[in-house]
C-alpha positions in Angstrom: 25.5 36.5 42.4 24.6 39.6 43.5 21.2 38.9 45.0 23.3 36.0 47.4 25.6 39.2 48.3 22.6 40.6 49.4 21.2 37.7 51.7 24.4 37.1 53.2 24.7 41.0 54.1 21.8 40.9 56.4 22.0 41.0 59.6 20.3 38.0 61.2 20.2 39.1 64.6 17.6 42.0 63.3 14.5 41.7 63.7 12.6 39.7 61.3 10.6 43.1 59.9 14.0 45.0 59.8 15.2 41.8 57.5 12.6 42.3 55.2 12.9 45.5 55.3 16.9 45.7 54.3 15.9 42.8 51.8 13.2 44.5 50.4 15.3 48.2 50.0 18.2 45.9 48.6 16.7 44.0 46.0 14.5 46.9 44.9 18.0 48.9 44.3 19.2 45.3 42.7 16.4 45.4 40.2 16.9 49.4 39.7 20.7 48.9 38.7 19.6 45.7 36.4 16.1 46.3 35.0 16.2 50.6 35.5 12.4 51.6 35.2 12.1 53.3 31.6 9.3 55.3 30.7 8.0 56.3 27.1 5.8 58.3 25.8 3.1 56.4 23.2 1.3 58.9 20.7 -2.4 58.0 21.0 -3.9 56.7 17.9 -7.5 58.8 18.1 -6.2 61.7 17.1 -4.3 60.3 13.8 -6.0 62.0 11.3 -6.3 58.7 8.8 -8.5 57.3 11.3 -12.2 58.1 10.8 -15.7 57.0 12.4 -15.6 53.8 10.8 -12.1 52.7 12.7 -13.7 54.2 15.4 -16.6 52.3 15.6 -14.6 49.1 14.7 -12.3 49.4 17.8 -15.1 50.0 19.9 -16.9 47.0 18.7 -13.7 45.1 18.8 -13.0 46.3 23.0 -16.4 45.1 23.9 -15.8 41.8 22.3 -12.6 41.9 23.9 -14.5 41.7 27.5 -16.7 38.9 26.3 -13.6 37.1 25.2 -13.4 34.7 28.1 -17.2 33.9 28.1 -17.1 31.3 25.8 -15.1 30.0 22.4 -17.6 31.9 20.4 -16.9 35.1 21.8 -12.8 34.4 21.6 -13.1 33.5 18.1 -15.6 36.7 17.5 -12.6 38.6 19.3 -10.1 37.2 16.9 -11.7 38.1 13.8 -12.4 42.3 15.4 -9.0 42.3 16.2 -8.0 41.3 12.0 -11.0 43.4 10.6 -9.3 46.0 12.8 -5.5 45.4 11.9 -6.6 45.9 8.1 -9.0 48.3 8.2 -5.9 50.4 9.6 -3.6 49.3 7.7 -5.9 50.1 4.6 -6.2 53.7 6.1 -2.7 54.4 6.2 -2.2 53.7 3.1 -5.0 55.7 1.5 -3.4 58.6 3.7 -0.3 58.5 2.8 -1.3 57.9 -0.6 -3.1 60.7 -0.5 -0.1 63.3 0.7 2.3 62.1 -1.6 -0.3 62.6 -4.5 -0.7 66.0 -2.9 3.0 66.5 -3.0 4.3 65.2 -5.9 5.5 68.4 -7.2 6.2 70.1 -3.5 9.8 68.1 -1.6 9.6 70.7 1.1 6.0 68.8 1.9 7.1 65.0 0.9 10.1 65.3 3.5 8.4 67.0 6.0 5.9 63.9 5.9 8.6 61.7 5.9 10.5 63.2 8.8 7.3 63.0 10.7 6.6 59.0 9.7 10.0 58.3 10.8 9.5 60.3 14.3 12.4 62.5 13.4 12.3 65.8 15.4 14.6 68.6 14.2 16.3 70.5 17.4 16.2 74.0 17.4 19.3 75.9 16.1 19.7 78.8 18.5 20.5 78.0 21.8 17.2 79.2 24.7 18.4 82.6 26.6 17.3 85.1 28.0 19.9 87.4 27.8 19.8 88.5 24.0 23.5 90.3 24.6 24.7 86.9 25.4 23.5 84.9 23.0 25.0 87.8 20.6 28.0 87.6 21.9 28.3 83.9 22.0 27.4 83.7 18.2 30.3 86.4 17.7 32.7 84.1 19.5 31.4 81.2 17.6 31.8 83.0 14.2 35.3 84.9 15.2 36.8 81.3 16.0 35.3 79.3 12.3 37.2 81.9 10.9 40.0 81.8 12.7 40.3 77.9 12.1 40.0 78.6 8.3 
């Protein structure tokens, strides 16, 4: 395997630092090029606009009952039942809220999609390209165009 690769390739007349040093560098690029680090960005749930002082309160009850937890059964079990007094109370939200738009926009499918685009995380890209250079971005348009045509 690949990390055996990487035992065998030291040199064992280094110095014992220097070895874990080249094993810690190689199995760090191992772990990079098998498990890459991935980062993503999580919308934070206080400023959904379903969620009122009520929620508030309940997660706030429900994260000091969290740091009890390991006190004692009592407090695990009270921990427990915050955590699905929470989960509905949300869940219940939600709905009311999206209730709530798409009685709003019943009659309106610009609004009803644009909800729906925004549940689903979708994000529309702009259509003109960024510049700087307004002559450019004319001229690549006019190439653009000149070509469809051409094609047609």
């Amino acid at each position: 395997s690949d990390l055996n690769g990487i035992i065998d390739g030291i040199d064992k007349k280094d110095s014992f630092s220097m070895q874990v040093q080249d094993l810690t560098s190689a199995a760090s690029f191992l772990l990079d090029e098998h498990a890459p680090y991935v980062t993503k960005n999580v919308a934070v749930v206080d400023s959904a606009p379903r969620f009122d002082s009520e929620y508030r309160d309940l997660r706030k009850e429900r994260r000091r009952a969290e740091k009890k937890k390991k006190k004692s059964p009592e407090h695990y079990v009270r921990y427990l039942d915050l955590c699905d007094k929470a989960n509905q109370l949300s869940n219940s939200k939600k709905k009311q809220y999206f209730k709530k738009i798409l009685d709003n926009s019943h009659r309106n499918p610009k609004t009803l999609y644009k909800m729906v685009n925004n549940v689903m995380d979708r994000k529309q890209d702009n259509a003109i390209p960024d510049t700087e250079n307004i002559e450019e971005l004319a001229s690549t348009f006019n190439t653009f165009f000149t070509e469809k045509n051409r094609k047609d």
